[in-house]
Structures are given as structure tokens and as C-alpha cells.
N, C-alpha and C positions, 0 to 999 in steps of 0.2 A: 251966547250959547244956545238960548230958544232959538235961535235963526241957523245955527247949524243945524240941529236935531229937527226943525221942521225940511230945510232942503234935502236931508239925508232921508226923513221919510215920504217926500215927494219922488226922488228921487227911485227907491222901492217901489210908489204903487206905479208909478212910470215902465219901469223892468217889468213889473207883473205885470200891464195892461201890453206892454209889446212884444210878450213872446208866445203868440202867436204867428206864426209863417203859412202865408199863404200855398198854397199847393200849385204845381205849374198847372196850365190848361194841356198841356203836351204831353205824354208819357203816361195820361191818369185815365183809369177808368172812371167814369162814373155813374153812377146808381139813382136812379129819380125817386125823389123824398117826396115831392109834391108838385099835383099840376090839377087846374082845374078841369073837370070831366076826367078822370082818369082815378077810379078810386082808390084806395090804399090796398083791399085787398086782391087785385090786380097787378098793382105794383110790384105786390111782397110775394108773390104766387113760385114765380121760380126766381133764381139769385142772379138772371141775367135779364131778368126781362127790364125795360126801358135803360137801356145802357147807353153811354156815347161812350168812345174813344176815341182823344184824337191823338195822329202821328204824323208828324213831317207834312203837313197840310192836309192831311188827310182824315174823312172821319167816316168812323162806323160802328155798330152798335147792331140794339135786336130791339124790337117792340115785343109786345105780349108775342106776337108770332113769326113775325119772318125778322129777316137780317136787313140790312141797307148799309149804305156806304156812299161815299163822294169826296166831296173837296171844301174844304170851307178857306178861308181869309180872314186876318184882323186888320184891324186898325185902330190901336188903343185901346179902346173897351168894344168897340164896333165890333160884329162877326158877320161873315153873313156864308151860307150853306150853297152850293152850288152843284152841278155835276150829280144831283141824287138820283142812287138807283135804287132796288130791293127788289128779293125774292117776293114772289106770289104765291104764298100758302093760301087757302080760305083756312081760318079758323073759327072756334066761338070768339065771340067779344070783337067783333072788327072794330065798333067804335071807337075801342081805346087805342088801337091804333092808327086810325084814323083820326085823332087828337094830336096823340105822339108827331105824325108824321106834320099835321097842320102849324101845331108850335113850331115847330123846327122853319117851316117855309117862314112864317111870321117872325121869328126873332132876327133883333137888328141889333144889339148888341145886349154885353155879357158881362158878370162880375165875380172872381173868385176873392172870396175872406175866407180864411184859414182853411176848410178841405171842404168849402162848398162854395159850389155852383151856380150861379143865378141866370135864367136865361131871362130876357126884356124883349117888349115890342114898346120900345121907345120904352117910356117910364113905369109902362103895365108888366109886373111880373106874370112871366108864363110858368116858369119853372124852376123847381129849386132842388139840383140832383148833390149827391154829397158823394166823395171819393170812396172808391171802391176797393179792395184787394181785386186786381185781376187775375182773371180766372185763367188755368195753368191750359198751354195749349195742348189737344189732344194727340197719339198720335196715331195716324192710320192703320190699322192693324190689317196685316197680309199672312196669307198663308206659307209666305215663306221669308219670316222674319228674324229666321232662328239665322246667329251666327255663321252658322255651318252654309245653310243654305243660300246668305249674300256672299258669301266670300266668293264665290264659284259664279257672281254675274260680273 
């Protein structure tokens, strides 16, 4: 009887420790929690600044100031960033983007547990971003957006 009642509550803390689900790396935004040089209140400044997403091999995001975009690849837990291009704002604070943009060339591979992110250069944590709601997309607003006025192009 002790030998069931102890399997049945192995059994329980087992369930509790594995339901956690990973979040896919594909479809997800995500929001950088931590990276060294790059301070928190920098991070936390607007609700897109240091974002990645990535789509269909594809990835792109914002730093404190401009946009970028490319192509990355896996293999396993390996990544690696290719193809990067970005908008050329000058703003304040280049440095933190100038971090942002350095991590990203350095990281060689990557690890998601449950809705966070981990970027690596080799075994050295760069960065630790956590899943984001993505942000609704805008849309262009024209002066002839009314109903009436597309019907007639």
C-alpha cells in the first residue's frame, strides 16, 4: 500500500514538473528580458524595443531605434543570423544598439524552456528575451479610405 501511494505521488510531482510547454521559436515574438550592456531601462523604454521575430526562416525585430531583418537557419539548438540588413536612424543611445545588433552576429546557438529565449555564443549567455504578445499590425491610413471612395478604384 506505502508503494502505491508513494508512486501515485511521484507520479503528481512528475505531471506538475512537465507541464510546462515550450513556446515554438517560429510564430513568436519576442521581448529581450536581459543582455549584458544593454540596460533595463532601455529595454523597458517602449514595448517593442529589442524584439526578434521570427517567420518562415525569416527574422526581424527593432532595437532601441531602427528596424532590421534577414534570414537565420537552425540546426538543433544551433542558429546562426544571415542576410542582416536595418534602417539607419541616428538616435540617442546608439550603443544599445550597437550591442543588440553585436549579440545577434555572435550567437551560435539558442535554447527555448517554456516562453523564454536564450541566445549563446557557445556556452556564454548573451541573451535572455521571453515571448511577447505581438504587436497588432498597423494600417495605412489614406485619404480615401472611406468605403464609398475604394469602391469606385
Amino acid at each position: 500500500m506505502k508503494q502505491m501511494i508513494a508512486a501515485a505521488g511521484l507520479l503528481l510531482m512528475l505531471a506538475a514538473c512537465g507541464g510546462e510547454k515550450n513556446v515554438s521559436l517560429e510564430n513568436t515574438q519576442w521581448k529581450l528580458q536581459s543582455a549584458a550592456g544593454i540596460p533595463t531601462g532601455a529595454i523597458e523604454a517602449e514595448a517593442d524595443n529589442f524584439t526578434l521575430n521570427f517567420e518562415a526562416r525569416t527574422v526581424s525585430g527593432r532595437t532601441n531605434c531602427n528596424l532590421f531583418f534577414g534570414e537565420y537557419a537552425t540546426e538543433g539548438s544551433k542558429i546562426e543570423f544571415s542576410q542582416m540588413g536595418m534602417t539607419r536612424m541616428a538616435c540617442p543611445d546608439m550603443e544599445y544598439e550597437d550591442r543588440f545588433t553585436k549579440l545577434l552576429d555572435e550567437t551560435d546557438r539558442f535554447e527555448v524552456r517554456g516562453d523564454e529565449l536564450t541566445l549563446f555564443d557557445d556556452s556564454r549567455k548573451l541573451a535572455v528575451f521571453k515571448k511577447s504578445a505581438a504587436a497588432e499590425p498597423q494600417q495605412a491610413e489614406t485619404s480615401d479610405s472611406t468605403p464609398a471612395a475604394s469602391a469606385g478604384k
